[in-house]
C-alpha angles and dihedrals in degrees: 000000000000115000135201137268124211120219117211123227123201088247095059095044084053084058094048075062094083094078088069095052084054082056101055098043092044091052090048096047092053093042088243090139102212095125110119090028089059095039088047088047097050089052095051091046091056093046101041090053102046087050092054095041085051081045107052088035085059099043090033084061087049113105099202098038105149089105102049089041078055094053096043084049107059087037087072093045091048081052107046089046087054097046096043085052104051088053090067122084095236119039131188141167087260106053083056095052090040082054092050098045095054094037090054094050091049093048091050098050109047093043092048085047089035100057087025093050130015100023093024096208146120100269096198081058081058112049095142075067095036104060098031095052090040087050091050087048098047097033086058100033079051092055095047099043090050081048091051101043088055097047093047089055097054098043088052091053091051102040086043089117084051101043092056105038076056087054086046089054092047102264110156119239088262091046099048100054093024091107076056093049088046089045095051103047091046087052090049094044094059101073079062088049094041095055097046086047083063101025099114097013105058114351132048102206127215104273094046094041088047088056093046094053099046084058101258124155111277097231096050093050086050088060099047086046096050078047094057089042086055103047095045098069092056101045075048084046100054100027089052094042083049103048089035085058102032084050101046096058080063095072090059138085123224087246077061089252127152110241130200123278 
């Protein structure tokens, strides 16, 4: 049986609308105070996202569109890595190229693996696979590095008197935070963990539901999506151990000391 798909007007998407203003009223009547955040939010969701659908239905027409798949690319990841670093306390020039830096090789590695291995296609002849899976890479490897940076941080403030006394004793810089390093990947890693535990049971993530929705055959959106659930934790994985080690040697002097932070 073939179902329907419904195609979404901007008036009806006006109307959806109305679950943010349930928001907002809900959050001033309680004193919450997340007014302006969620109606500035709402507005950049709806431009953001008219901009990107005029965007790929411009580069997915191009005949020759590797260059342009390339740009879009490492604009999410620009964007990511500046995002995941204004949400930290302190922010430098390096934690955004360490971000960048991580963000860039997970993304890399799970899509080479991703269109070599598991969907065994170009992926430049599949762009409408291309940008949604490396968004879904960048947008997660993004959250738990965030996740890790500010973890680290805070581990290193409170083990200070640790950290050094292991300096004292001649641990290098890497062997004296490295139960931090461990702690904070494990902490960023169980929102992924988290999320397959529930996927089936209780949630129908983006890529299944999209299919669903699209009218697709049930069995074969529950194995793009078991494909997707797999190949997340890993770009979390890699992005989060980079960052974790490109940021560490920060806190550091070039004597090996721990500096102040």
């Amino acid at each position: 049986m073939s179902l329907p798909f419904i195609d979404i007007s901007v008036l009806q998407v006006l109307i959806a609308l109305t679950f943010i203003a349930g928001v907002i009223f809900l959050s001033w009547l309680c004193g919450i105070g997340l007014e302006r955040s969620f109606l500035i939010a709402s507005i950049r969701v709806f431009l953001q996202l008219t901009v990107l659908g005029y965007v790929l239905r411009y580069v997915f027409n191009l005949e020759n569109n590797r260059s342009a798949l390339l740009i879009i690319l490492e604009c999410m990841v620009i964007i990511a890595s500046v995002e995941a670093a204004r949400r930290q306390e302190e922010r430098s020039a390096g934690l955004v190229i360490s971000l960048l830096v991580s963000l860039n090789v997970a993304v890399t590695a799970v899509l080479l693996f991703l269109f070599g291995g598991v969907l065994q296609g170009d992926p430049f002849a599949l762009p409408h696979y291309f940008i949604p899976l490396a968004g879904m890479v960048i947008g997660n490897a993004a959250n738990g590095s965030a996740l890790a940076v500010h973890r680290l941080a805070g581990d290193i403030r409170s083990h200070r008197g640790e950290i050094e006394a292991a300096l004292a004793l001649g641990a290098s810089p890497y062997r004296a935070v490295q139960p931090y390093l461990r702690s904070t990947v494990r902490t960023a890693l169980i929102p992924s963990i988290n999320t397959m535990m529930l996927t089936g049971l209780v949630q129908i993530p983006g890529i299944m539901g999209g299919l669903l929705m699209g009218g697709q055959a049930p069995v074969a959106a529950a194995r793009y999506q078991t494909v997707v659930m797999y190949m997340l934790p890993f770009g979390v994985m890699a992005s989060c151990l980079l960052t974790a080690l490109l940021i560490s040697r920060g806190y550091f002097s070039r004597r090996e000391q721990l500096l102040d932070i």
